[in-house]
N, C-alpha and C positions, 0 to 999 in steps of 0.2 A: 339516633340519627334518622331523620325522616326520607323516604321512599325518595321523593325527588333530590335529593341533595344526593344521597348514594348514585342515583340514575346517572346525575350530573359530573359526579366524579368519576363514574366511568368513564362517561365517552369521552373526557379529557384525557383520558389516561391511554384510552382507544387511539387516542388522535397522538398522542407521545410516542408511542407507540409504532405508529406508524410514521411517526418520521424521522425516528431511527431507523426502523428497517429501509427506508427509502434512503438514507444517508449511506448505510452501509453499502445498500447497492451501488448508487454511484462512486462511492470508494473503492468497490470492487472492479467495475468498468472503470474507472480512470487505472488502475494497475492493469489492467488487461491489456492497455491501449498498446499499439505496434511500435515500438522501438528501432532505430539502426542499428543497433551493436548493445547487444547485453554480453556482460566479461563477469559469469561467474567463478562465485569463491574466492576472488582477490581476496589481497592484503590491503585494506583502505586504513593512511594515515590520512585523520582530520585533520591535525595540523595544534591541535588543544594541546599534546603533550602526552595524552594518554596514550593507553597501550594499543597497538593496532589491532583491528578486526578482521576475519574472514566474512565477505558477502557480496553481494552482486552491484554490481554499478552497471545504468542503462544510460545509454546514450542517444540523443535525437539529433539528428543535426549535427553540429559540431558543440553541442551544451550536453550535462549531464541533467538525467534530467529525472533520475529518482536514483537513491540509493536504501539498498534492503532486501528482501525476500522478494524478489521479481518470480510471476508467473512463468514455468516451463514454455517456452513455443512464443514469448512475447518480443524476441528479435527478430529481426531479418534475418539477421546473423549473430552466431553465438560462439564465445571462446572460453572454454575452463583453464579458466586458471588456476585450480585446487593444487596446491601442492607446489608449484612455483615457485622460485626466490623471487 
């Protein structure tokens, strides 16, 4: 392989590279964003049939507005629901 074609493959890979990590970050800040009401630990039925899960549902507004592993401190307010019926 010749010197410039390797060169060339790097910085492409440079550049991939980096825009994954910038991806990630903005996925990281959009999870971080301020929430009205995060309710960990529920019991979330999708409604598919399957078996339910224990995890956090956040709320904005009156919409839900991510459901999953929510950042600690990302509500206003916060209720556990672990353990629950």
């Amino acid at each position: 392989m010749k010197p410039l074609r390797l060169r060339s493959i790097s910085v492409v890979l440079v550049f991939l590279l980096a825009g994954v990590l910038a991806r990630q970050g903005l996925v990281a800040q959009r999870a971080a964003a301020s929430y009205d009401l995060v309710i960990r630990g529920g019991t979330v039925y999708d409604g598919s049939g399957r078996d339910p899960v224990a995890t956090d549902v956040a709320l904005l507004g009156d919409r839900i507005a991510l459901i999953g592993a929510i950042p600690a401190g990302a509500g206003k307010q916060e209720i556990n629901a672990r353990g629950q019926p």
